[in-house]
C-alpha positions as CSV (number, residue, x, y, z in Angstrom):
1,X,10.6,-22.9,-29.6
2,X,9.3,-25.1,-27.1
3,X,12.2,-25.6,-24.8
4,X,13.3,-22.5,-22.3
5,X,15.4,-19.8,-22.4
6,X,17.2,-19.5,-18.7
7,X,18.6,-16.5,-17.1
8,X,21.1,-16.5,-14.4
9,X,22.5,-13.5,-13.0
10,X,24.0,-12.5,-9.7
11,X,21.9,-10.0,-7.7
12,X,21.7,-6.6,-8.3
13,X,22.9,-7.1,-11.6
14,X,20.0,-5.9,-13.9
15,X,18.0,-9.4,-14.3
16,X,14.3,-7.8,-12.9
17,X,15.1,-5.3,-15.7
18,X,16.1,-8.0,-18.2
19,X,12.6,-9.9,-16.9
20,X,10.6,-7.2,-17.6
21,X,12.0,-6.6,-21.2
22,X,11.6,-9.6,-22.2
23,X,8.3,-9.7,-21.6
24,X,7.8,-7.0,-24.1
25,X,9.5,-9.3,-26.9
26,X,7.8,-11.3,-29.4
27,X,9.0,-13.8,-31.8
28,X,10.6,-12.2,-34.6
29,X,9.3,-14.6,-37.3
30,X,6.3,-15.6,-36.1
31,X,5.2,-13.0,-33.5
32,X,4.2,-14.7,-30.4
33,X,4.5,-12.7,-27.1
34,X,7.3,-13.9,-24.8
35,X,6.3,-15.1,-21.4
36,X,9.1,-14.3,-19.2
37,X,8.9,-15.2,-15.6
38,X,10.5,-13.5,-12.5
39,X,12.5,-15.8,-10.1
40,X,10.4,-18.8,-9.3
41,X,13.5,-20.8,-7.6
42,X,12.8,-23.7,-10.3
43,X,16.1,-25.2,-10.3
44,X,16.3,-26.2,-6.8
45,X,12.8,-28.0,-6.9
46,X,12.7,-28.9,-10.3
47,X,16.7,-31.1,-10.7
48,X,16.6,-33.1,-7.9
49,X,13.2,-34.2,-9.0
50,X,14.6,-35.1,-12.6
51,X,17.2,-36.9,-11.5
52,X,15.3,-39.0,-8.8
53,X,13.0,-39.9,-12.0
54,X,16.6,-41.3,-13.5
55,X,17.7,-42.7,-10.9
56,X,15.1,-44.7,-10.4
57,X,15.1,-46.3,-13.5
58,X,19.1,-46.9,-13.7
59,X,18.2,-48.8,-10.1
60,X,15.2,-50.8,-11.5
61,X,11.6,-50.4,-10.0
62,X,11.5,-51.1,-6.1
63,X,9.8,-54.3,-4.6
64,X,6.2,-53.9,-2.8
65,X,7.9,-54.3,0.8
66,X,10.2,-51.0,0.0
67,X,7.6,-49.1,-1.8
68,X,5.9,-49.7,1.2
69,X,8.5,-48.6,3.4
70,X,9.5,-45.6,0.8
71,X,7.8,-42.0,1.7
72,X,8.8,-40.3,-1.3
73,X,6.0,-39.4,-3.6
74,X,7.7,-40.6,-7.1
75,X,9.1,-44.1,-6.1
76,X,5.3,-44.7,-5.3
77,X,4.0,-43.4,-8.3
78,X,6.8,-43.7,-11.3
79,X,5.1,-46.0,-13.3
80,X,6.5,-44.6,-17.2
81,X,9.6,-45.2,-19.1
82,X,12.7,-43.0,-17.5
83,X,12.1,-40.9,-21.1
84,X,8.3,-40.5,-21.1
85,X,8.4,-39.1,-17.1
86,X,10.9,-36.4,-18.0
87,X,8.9,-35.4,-21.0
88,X,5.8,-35.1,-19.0
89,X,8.1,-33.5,-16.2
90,X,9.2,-30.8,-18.7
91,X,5.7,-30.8,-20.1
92,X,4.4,-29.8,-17.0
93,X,7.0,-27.4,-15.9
94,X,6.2,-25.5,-19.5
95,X,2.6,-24.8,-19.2
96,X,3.2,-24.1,-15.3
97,X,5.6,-21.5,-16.5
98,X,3.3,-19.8,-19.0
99,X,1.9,-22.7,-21.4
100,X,3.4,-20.9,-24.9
101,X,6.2,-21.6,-27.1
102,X,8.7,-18.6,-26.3
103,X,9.4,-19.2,-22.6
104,X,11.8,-18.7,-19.9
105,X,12.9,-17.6,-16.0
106,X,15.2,-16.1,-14.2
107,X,17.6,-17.6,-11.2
108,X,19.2,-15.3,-9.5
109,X,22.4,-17.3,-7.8
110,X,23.8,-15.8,-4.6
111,X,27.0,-17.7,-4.4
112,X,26.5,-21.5,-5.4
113,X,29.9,-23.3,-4.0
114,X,32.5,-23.2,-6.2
115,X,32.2,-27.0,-7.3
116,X,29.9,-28.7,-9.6
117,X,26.1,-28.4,-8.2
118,X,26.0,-25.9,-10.7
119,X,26.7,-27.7,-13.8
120,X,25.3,-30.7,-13.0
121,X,21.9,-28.4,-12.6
122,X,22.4,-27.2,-16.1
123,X,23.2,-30.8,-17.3
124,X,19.9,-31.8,-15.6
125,X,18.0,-29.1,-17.1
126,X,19.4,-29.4,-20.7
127,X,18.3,-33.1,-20.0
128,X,14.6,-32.0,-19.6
129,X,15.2,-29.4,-22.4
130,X,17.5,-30.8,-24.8
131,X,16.9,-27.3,-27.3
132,X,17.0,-25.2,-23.6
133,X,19.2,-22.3,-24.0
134,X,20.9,-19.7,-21.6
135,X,21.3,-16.1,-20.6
136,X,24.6,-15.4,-18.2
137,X,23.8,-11.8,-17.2
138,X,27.2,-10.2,-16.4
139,X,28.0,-6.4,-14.7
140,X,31.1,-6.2,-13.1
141,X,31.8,-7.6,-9.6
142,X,32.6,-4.6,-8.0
143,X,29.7,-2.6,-9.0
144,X,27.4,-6.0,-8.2
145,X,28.5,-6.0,-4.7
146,X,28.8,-2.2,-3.9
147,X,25.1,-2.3,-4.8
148,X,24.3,-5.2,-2.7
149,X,25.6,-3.3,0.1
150,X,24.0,0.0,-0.6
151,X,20.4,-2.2,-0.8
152,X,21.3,-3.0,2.8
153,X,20.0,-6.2,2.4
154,X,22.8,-8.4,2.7
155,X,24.2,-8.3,6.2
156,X,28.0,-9.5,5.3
157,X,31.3,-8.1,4.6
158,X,32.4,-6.9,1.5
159,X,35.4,-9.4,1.4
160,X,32.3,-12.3,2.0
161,X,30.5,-11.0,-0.6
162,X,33.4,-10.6,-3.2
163,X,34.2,-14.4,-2.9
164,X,30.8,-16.2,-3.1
165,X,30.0,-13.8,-6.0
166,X,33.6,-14.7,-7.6
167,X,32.6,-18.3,-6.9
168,X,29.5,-17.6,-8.9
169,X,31.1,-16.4,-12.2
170,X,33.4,-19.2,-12.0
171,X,30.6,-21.3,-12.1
172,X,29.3,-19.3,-15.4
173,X,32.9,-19.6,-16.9
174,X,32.4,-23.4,-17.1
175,X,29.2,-23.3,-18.3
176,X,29.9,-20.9,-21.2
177,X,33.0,-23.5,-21.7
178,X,31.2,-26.6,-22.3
179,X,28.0,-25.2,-23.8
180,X,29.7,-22.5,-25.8
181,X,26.5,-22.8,-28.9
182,X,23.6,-22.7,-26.0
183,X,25.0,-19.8,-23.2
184,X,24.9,-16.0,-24.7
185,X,26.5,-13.3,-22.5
186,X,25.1,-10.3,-22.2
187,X,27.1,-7.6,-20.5
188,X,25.0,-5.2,-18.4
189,X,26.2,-2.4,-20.9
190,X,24.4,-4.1,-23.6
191,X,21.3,-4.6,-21.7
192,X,20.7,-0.8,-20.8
193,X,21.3,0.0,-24.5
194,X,18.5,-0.4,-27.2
195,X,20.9,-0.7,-30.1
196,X,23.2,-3.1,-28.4
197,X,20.1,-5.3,-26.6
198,X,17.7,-5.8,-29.8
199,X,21.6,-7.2,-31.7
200,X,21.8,-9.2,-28.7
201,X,18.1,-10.8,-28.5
202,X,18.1,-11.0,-32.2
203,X,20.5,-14.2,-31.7
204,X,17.4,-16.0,-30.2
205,X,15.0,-14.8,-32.7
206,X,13.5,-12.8,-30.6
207,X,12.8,-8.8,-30.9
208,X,11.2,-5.4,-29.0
209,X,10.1,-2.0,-30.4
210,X,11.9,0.8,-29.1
211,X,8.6,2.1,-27.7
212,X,8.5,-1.0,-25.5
213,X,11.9,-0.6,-24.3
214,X,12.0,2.8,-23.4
215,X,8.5,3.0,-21.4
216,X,10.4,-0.4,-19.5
217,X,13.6,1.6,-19.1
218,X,11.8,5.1,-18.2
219,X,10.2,2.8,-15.4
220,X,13.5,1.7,-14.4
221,X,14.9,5.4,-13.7
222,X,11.7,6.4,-12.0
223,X,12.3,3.3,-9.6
224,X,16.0,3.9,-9.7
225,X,15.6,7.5,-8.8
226,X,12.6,6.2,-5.5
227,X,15.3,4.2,-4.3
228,X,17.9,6.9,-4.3
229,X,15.6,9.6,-2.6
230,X,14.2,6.2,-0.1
231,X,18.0,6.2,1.1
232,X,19.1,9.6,1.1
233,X,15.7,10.3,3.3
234,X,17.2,7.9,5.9
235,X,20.3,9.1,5.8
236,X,19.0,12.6,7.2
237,X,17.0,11.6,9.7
238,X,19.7,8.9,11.3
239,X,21.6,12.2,11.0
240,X,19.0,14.5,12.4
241,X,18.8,12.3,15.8
């Protein structure tokens, strides 16, 4: 396995966890380590420089007087076939990312409009990765956003915060329509349960000890537990003055 394996999942829902699991895994038939990477905000850089590669070859390769005139690193310098630049893109992008063959990130996605930037991302992405499959990490809405509010991080009203992640899931229904054999759910009960997460990783050949997975989830509850005591500890003395 060459091409990624892609996590998205709406904050607070259990992907640093997920990250940090996976990178206990190992290939079940040939036993390579996974290289899982925390949320490098790849999709954002990485499309729109994809496409411009396209582009430029549906449009034909510029004259001197506008390469001249053009700013933009890649019209200057996009000398190879529209095929052989996303390769090397891709190429690139993989050893960046960890340089082995069982790979992946996370994107965490804080409300993406509800319109089709989304899947035109994944489209790009399954361009660069035509074997590239993905993770839709799913907890319920209402537990998502009461955490988000308890991390006191996010600064808007419930009601906001309801709709853009709402928008988001919407945005994972479609994918999960159109690329039903490359997008595996896995609901947040199923990650924070052995049995249930080594059936689920086993669909990408992938595989953990228990060992591994409780000294990652034993880690989770001590941080779990910090967080807790962090807030409660505020609480007292914002009562205490």
């Amino acid at each position: 396995m060459k091409d990624p394996v892609i996590t998205f999942a709406l904050p607070r829902s259990g992907s640093t966890f997920l990250t940090r699991l996976l990178n206990k895994c190992t290939n079940s038939e040939t036993g390579d380590k996974v290289k899982y990477n925390g949320e490098l905000d790849v999709i954002e850089l990485f499309c729109p420089l994809i496409n411009k590669v396209i582009d430029q070859d549906v449009y034909g390769i510029k004259s001197v007087t506008e390469l001249n005139e053009d700013k933009e690193f890649l019209s200057h310098y996009h000398f190879a076939d529209t095929d052989d630049a996303i390769h090397y893109l891709g190429n690139f992008w993989r050893m960046y990312c960890g340089g082995v063959n069982n790979w992946g990130w996370k994107n965490v996605n804080y409300g993406i409009k509800n319109d089709e930037t989304f899947t035109h991302q994944v489209e790009t992405l399954i361009k660069t990765y035509p074997e590239a499959k993905f993770i839709l990490l799913d907890r319920e809405i209402n537990d998502v956003v009461k955490s988000m509010l308890q991390s006191q991080f996010w600064g808007e009203s419930q009601k906001n915060l309801l709709l853009r992640t709402q928008n988001q899931v919407n945005n994972y229904q479609k994918i999960l329509e159109k690329y039903p054999n490359r997008c595996f759910l896995l609901q947040y009960e199923n990650l924070i349960n052995y049995e249930s997460f080594i059936a689920f990783i086993k669909r990408l050949n992938w595989t953990i000890s228990v060992a591994d997975y409780n000294l990652i989830a034993n880690n989770k509850r001590k941080d779990d537990t910090g967080t807790k005591t962090e807030e409660i500890r505020k609480m007292l003395e914002a009562a205490s003055k």
